[in-house]
N, C-alpha and C positions, 0 to 999 in steps of 0.2 A: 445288469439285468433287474434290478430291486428296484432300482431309481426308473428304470422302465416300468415297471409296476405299478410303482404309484402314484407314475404320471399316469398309467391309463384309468386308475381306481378312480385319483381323484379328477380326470375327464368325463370319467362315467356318472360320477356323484353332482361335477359341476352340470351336466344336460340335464340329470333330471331338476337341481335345483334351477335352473334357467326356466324351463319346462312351467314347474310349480308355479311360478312370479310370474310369465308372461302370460298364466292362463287366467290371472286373478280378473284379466279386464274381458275374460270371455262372460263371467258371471256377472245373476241382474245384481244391480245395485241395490245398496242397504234401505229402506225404505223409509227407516227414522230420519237416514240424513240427505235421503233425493228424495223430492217429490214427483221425481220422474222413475221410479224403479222399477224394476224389472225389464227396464231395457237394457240390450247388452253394449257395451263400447262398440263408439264408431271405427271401421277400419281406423280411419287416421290416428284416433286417440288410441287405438290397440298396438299399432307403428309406433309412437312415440314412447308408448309406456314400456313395448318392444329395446327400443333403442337407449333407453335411459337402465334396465336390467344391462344390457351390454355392455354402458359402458363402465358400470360397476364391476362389469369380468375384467376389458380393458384397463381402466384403471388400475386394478391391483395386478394384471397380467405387468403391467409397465410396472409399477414399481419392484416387482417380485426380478425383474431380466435388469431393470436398471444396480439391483443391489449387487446382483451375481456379477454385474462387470467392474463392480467398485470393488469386491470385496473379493471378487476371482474364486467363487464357490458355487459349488453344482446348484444353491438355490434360486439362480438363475432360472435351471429347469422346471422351477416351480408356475413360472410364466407362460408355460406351453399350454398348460389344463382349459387356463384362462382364455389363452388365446384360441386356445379349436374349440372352444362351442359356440360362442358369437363367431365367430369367421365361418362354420358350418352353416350359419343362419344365414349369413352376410353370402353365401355363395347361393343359395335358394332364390334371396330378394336380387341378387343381382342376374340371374336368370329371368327371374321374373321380369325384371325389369328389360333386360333386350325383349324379349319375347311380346311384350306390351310396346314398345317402338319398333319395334322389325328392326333394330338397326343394331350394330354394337355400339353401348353407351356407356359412360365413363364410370358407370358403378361396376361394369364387367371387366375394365381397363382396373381399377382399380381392385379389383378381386386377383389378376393376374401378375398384378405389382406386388402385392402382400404375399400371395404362393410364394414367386419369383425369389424373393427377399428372403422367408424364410427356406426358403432350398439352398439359399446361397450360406445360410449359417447368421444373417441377419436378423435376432431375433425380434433386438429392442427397436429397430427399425421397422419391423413389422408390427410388434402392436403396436408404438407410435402412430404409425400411418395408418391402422385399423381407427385409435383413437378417434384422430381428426377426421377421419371420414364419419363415422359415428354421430360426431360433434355436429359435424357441417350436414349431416343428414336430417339431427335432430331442429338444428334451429331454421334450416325450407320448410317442414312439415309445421312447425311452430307457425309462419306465417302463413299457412296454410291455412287452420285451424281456426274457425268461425263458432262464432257464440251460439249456443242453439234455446236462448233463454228468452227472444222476442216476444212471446205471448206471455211469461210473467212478468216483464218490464211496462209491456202495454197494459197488464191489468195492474201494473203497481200503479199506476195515474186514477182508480177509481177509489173509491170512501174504501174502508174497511167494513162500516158498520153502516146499517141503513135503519129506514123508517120502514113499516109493513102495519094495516089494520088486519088484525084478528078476531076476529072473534067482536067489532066493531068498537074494539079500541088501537090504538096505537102505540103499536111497541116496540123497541129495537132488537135488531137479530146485526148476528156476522154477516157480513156476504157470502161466506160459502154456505149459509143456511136458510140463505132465497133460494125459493123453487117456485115451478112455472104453476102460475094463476094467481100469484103472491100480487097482493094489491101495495104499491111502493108510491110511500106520500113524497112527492116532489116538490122541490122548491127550489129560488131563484141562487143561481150560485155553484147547483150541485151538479156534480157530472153524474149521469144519468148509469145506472148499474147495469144493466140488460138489454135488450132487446125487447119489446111491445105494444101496448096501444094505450092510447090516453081516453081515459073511462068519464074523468071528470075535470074543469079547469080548462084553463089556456096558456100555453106555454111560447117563449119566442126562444129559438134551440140556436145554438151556434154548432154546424154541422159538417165545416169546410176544412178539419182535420179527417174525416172521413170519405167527405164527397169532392170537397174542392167548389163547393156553394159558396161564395163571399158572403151573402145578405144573408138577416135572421131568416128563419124559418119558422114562420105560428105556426103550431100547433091545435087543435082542437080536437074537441070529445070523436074518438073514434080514427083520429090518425096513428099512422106506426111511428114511433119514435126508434131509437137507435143509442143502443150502449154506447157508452166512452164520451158523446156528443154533450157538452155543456147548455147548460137552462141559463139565459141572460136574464131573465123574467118571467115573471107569471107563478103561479101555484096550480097544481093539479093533483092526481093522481093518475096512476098507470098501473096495467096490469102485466105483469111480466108473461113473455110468449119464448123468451131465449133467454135461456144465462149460463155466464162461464165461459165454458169450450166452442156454447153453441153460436153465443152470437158472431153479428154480422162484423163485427173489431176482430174479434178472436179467431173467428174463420179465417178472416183475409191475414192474420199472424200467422198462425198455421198454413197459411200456404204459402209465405214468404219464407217460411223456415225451411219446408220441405223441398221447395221450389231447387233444382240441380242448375246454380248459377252456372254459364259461362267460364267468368272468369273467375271460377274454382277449376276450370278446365285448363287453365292458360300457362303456359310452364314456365316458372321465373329464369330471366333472361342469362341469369349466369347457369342453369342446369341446362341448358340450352347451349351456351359457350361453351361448357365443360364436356359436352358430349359430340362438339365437333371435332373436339379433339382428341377423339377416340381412333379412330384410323391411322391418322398419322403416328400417332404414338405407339400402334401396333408394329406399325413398320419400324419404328425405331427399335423397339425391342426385339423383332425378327433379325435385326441387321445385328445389334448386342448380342446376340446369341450365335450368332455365325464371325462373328471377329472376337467375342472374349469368352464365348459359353455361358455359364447362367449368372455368373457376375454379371457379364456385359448385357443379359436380355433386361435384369433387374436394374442395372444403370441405363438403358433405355427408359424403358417404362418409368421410372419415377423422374426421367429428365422432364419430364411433365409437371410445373410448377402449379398445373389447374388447382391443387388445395389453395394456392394464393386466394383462384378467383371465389371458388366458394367460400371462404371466412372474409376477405375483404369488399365483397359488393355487399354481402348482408351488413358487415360494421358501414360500411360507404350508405347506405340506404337509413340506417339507424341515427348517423349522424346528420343527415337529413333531414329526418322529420323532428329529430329534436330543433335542427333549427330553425324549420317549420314552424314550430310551436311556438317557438319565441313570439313569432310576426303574426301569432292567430291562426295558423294552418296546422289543424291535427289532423295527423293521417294514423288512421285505426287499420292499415292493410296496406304495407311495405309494396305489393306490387305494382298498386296506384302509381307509385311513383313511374315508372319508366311507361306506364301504359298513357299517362300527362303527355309524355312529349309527342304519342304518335294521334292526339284531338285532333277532330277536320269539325264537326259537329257538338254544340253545347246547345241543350234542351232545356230550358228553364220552365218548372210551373208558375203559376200569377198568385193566386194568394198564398198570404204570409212568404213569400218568396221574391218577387218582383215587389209587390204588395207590402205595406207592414202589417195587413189584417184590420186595417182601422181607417176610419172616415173624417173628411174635413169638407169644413163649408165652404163651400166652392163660392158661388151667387147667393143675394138676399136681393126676391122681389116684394118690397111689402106693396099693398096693396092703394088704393086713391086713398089721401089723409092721412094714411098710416106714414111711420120711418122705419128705417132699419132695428135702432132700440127699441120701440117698443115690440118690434115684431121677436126679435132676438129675447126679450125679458119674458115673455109669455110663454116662448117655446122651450126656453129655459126652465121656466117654474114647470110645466107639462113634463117634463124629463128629468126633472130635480132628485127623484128615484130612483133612476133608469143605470143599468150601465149597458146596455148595448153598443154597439160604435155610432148608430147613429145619434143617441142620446148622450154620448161622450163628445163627439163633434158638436154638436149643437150646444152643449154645455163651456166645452172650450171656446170655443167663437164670442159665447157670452162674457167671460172673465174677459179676454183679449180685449171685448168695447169697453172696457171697465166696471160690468157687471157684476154683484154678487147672487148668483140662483139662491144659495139658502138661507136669504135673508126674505126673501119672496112666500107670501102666507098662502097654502098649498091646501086642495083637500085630499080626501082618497080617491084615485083613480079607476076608473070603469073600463076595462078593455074591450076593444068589440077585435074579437079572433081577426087575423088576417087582414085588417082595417087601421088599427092605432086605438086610440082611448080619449077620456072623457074626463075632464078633471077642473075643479075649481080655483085660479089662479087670481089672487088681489081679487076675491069677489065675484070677476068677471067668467062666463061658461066658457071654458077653452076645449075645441077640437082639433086635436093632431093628428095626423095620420092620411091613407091615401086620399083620393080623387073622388073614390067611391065615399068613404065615412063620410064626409062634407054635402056628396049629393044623396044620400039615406035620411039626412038632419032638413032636408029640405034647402040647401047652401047652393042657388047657381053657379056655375063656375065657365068664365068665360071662354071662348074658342081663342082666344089669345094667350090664355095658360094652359089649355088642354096642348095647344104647340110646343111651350115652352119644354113642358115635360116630354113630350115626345121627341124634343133635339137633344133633350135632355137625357132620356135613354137610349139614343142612337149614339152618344158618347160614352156609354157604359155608366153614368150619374144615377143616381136615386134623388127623387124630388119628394118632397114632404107639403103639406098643405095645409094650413092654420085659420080658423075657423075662430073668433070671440062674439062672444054674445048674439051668436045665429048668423052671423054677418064673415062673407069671407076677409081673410085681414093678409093675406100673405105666400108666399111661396121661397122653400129654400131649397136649394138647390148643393147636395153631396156628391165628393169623389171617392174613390177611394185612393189613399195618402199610399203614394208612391213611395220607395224606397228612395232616400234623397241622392245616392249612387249608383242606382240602376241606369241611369242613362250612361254617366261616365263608365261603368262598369260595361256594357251591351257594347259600348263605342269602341270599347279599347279591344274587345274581342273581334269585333270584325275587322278592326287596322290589322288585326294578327293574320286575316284570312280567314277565320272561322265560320261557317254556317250560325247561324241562331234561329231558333223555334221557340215558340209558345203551346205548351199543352197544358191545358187547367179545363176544369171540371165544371169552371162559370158559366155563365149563360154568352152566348154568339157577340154580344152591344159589347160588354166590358170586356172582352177578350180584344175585340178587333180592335176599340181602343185606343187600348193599352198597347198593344202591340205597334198601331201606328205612331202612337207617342216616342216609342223607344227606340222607333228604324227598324222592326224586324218586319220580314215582309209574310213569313208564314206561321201560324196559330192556326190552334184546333182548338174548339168549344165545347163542353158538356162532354168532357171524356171520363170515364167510368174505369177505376185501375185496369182492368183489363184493356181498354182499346189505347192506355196508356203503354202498357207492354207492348201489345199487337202492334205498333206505331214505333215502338223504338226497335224489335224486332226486324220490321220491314226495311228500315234507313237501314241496319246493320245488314244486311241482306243485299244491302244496293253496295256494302264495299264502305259503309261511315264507318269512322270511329266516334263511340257517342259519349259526351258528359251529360249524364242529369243531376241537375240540379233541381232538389224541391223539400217539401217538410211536411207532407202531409202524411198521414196510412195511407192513403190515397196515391201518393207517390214511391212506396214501398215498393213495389211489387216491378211497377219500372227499373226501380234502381237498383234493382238485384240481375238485371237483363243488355246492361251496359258498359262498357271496358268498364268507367271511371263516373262513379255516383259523388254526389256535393250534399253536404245540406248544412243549415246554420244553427246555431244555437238557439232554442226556443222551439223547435220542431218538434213531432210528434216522436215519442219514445222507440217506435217501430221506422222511423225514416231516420233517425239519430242510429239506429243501430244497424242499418241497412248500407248507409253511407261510408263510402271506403275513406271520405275526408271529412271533416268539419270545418266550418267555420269559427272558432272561439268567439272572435270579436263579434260576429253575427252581422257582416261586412259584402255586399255583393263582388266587394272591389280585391276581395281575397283570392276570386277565380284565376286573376289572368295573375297573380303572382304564386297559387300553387302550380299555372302551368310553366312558370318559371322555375320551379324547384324540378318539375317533370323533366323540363329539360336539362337540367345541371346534372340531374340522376344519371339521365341517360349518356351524358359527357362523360362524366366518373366512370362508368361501369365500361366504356368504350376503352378509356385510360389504364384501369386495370386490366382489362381484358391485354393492352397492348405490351403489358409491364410484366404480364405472364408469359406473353408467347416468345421476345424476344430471348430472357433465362432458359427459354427451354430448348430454342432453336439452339443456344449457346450450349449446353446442356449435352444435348446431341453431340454438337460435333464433339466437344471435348471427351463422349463417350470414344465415339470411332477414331478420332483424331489422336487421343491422348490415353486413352487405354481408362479416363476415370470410374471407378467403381460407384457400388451404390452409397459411400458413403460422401464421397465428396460431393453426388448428383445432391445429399441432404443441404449440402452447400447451399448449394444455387439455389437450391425452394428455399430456404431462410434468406438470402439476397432477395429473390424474389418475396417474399413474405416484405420485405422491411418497405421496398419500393411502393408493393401495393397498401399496405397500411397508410405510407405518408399520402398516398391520391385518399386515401379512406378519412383520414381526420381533417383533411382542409375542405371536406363535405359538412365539420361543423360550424365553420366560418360563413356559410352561406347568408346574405339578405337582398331581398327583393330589390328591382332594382327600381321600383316607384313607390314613393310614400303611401302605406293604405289607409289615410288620415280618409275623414268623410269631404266632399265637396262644399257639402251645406249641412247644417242642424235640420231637423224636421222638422213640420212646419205644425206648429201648435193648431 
């Protein structure tokens, strides 16, 4: 009677202590050490932190039952306290959880295996099996569990500290002590802190981490500019109109965070196996219980080796992506893997994506008398400061003919907004830049190069136009530099069967393209994140399975809306963390060998699943057949355990089965 006493005291003592710990994650957080406080834990994170108090009760419930059998002493019973308060919890959540499937699910199977066991006098078997359920519950919700830290990743990409006139000098402040109408001196280089408008100066933006723009974007006095986006050139000022939380970067973070992905909805595929197996194993234990009484329901029910499948498909999955990693394929979201093997549809964006974000001279037309060098030397010196892609193309092109730009006697350059510039080269008056600059300066320009540029932009090209001493001299003609694998990479995807799509943000010439270049027959142009989602939505709607692959913020908000997201290394901090894979090597040709890992996953997972059910069907009979109780049934789940392990570790032997070496080097 005393020993029952203070099993109930200390049950009573151990609820409320359980009680105390699992409420800690209902309160806000500390504010010195979040800077998100005062929000309370997510269900998930409240679950997890739930089930790691538990198995602190199980743990010592097991070793307190394991001593009692070594040592043959009532402190055995000390193991009981331990085990009824989490097994109290564990019988709520497993209610819960039929009631949320309409079905009977293997967490309700295994709540009636645990009773079962200990009514039979099994104790140490029962917190065991509490244990591993525990365990196996803790690490599904672990890959569950999604970063909610997108929008200070994405503002870690800006300065810390800025330029602001006060008081009509110039002084620097933190960035969190910009405020709107703050005048913020701009210059070439810097990523742009806020959201605004450009008050004074001219700026050429690079903007196609936000929009999916390829070409620079002038600026002038009175346009809005856009936080996060980089200054290639120019000097100005801006007057801040958004900062922080508010701008148009940090908005579209914040709606990628909040946004209730799909495939957070999606149930990984052995909690799925394991809960097929709920029925049958009811009946197995109804039949236990009418041939041996509550031994025999209890060797029913646990002839059920499913703890195989939940510890060995996450190890199977784990060994995976590490050796994924090896070959350049990081997978940041376990479920990716099996959701690889069932792609019909891969959606690629075009810049920095197809694209490496950068331009190369395609054609040099120089002009009657002129050549090629001299036309290249001039537009060289003209860009000698520049680093835009078109100034970076036209500067490489130069080195390649044997050229050196910075030995070339330079003046200061004159920008005319939205036009190009004005600059002193070896003496001679050089003008760069469009159609238009050249016909402002009084520079005819004939109806045979107003063609050229216009075949020229029906290829998705930018053409440039060079102008020395009033007299036209030239035409050059830019692509933008293809990813040297994107073809073999596009190719090897549709041998597979796969649909492929284009969606980028560029303008209609360069999409179509590009796209024609690569063999895909469908692209969309000037798509705005939103008709990005709205578009992958709909294919998923028609019955696709979709991969995106892309690297912009701009492609965020897609890739949070898709089984299976892509992106490569050098993407935007918001599409790097939205990406259930990476690319390491920063490789297109990585695609079709992480759908090779998709599928080897989903082999494995098929293998254990097979490596479970036969032990258990064996399991069974030996219950009805042979009278086995629940210790021997512990048998068979350790045979079974051993079986599904060894399918789980030759999942770290995995490699591609094509070299992901590049085709070609890039083209200088």
């Amino acid at each position: 009677m005393s020993l029952i006493l203070v099993i109930g005291a200390l049950t009573a003592v151990g609820r409320g202590l359980y009680s105390d710990l699992t409420a800690v994650v209902e309160q806000p957080r500390d504010p010195a050490s979040d800077p998100q406080a005062g929000e309370a834990a997510t269900p998930l994170e409240a679950e997890i932190r739930e089930l790691d108090v538990g198995l602190g009760f199980t743990g010592s419930g097991l070793a307190a039952a394991a001593a009692g059998v070594i040592v043959k002493a009532p402190i055995g019973m000390l193991a009981l306290p331990c085990l009824l308060v989490p097994l109290e919890r564990f019988a709520g959540h497993a209610w819960a959880d039929a009631r949320a499937k309409r079905k009977l699910s293997f967490a309700v199977l295994e709540f009636c295996g645990l009773v079962t066991a200990l009514a039979a006098g099994h104790m140490v078997l029962c917190v065991l099996g509490l244990t591993i359920y525990q365990a196996g519950r803790r690490g599904l919700l672990a890959t569950r569990r999604r970063t909610r830290d997108d929008l200070g990743e994405a503002l870690d990409d800006w300065a810390e500290r800025v330029w602001v006139i006060r008081d009509g000098v110039e002084v620097e402040i933190e960035l969190a002590q910009l405020e709107v109408a703050d005048h913020i001196v701009i210059s070439a280089g810097q990523t742009l802190p806020c959201d605004g408008v450009l008050v004074s100066g001219s700026l050429a933006v690079d903007e196609h981490m936000l929009t999916g723009e390829s070409m620079l974007v002038e600026k002038a006095p009175g346009d809005s500019v856009l936080g996060m986006t980089l200054v290639l050139s120019g000097r100005g000022v801006m007057e801040a109109q958004r900062t922080g939380a508010e701008t148009m970067a940090a908005r579209l973070a914040d709606l990628i965070v909040r946004t209730e992905s799909h495939e957070q909805r999606v149930e990984i595929r052995s909690e799925q196996l394991a809960d097929s197996t709920a029925l049958p194993t009811t009946g197995a234990g109804i039949v236990g219980l009418v041939v041996g009484g509550i031994n025999g329901a209890a060797a029913g029910i646990w002839a059920n080796c499913v703890d195989s499948l939940w510890l060995s498909a996450p190890i199977s999955a784990v060994g995976l992506m590490r050796a994924g990693a090896r070959h350049g394929i990081m997978i940041r979201d376990g479920r990716s893997l099996d959701l690889l093997a069932d792609i019909d549809t891969v959606v690629f964006d075009k810049t920095g994506t197809l694209t490496l974000g950068t331009m190369t001279v395609a054609w040099l037309y120089p002009a009657e008398g002129r050549d090629r060098a001299e036309l290249l030397r001039f537009a060289a010196g003209a860009e000698r400061r520049q680093n835009h892609p078109i100034a970076l193309a036209i500067l490489a092109a130069a080195r390649a003919e044997g050229l050196c730009p910075s030995t070339l006697e330079v003046g200061v350059p004159t920008y005319e907004t939205g036009l190009g510039l004005r600059i002193e080269v070896e003496g001679a008056q050089v003008l760069l830049g469009s159609r238009k600059l050249l016909e402002r300066a009084g520079i005819s320009i004939s109806p045979e190069i107003v063609e050229r540029q216009a075949a020229a932009g029906a290829l998705g090209h930018t053409t440039v136009c060079l102008a020395i001493d009033g007299e036209y001299a030239g035409l050059i003609e830019l692509e933008p530099q293809l990813r040297p694998e994107a073809e073999a990479a596009v190719s090897a995807l549709q041998a597979r069967g796969l649909d492929t799509l284009i969606l980028s943000g560029d303008d209609e010439a360069p999409t179509r393209a590009l796209a024609s270049a690569l063999g895909i027959d469908r692209w969309h142009a000037q798509m705005l994140p939103e008709d990005k989602r709205d578009l992958i939505l709909a294919l998923r709607s028609e019955g696709r399975r979709v991969c995106f692959v892309g690297d912009g913020i701009n492609d965020a908000l897609a890739m949070r809306h898709c089984e299976v997201s892509i992106s490569l290394t050098g993407a935007s901090a918001i599409a790097l963390d939205s990406a259930q894979i990476v690319l390491s090597d920063g490789r297109l040709s990585g695609i079709t060998a992480a759908l090779e890992l998709g599928e080897r996953s989903q082999t494995a997972t098929r293998r254990i699943y097979r490596a479970t059910v036969i032990p258990s069907f064996a399991g069974v009979g030996g219950v009805l057949v042979a009278g086995l109780g629940p210790v021997a049934m512990f048998g068979v789940y350790l045979v079974s355990q051993s079986i599904t392990m060894g399918v789980a570790l030759r999942s770290m032997r995995w490699a591609p089965s094509t070299a992901l070496d590049d085709p070609t080097p890039p083209r200088s």
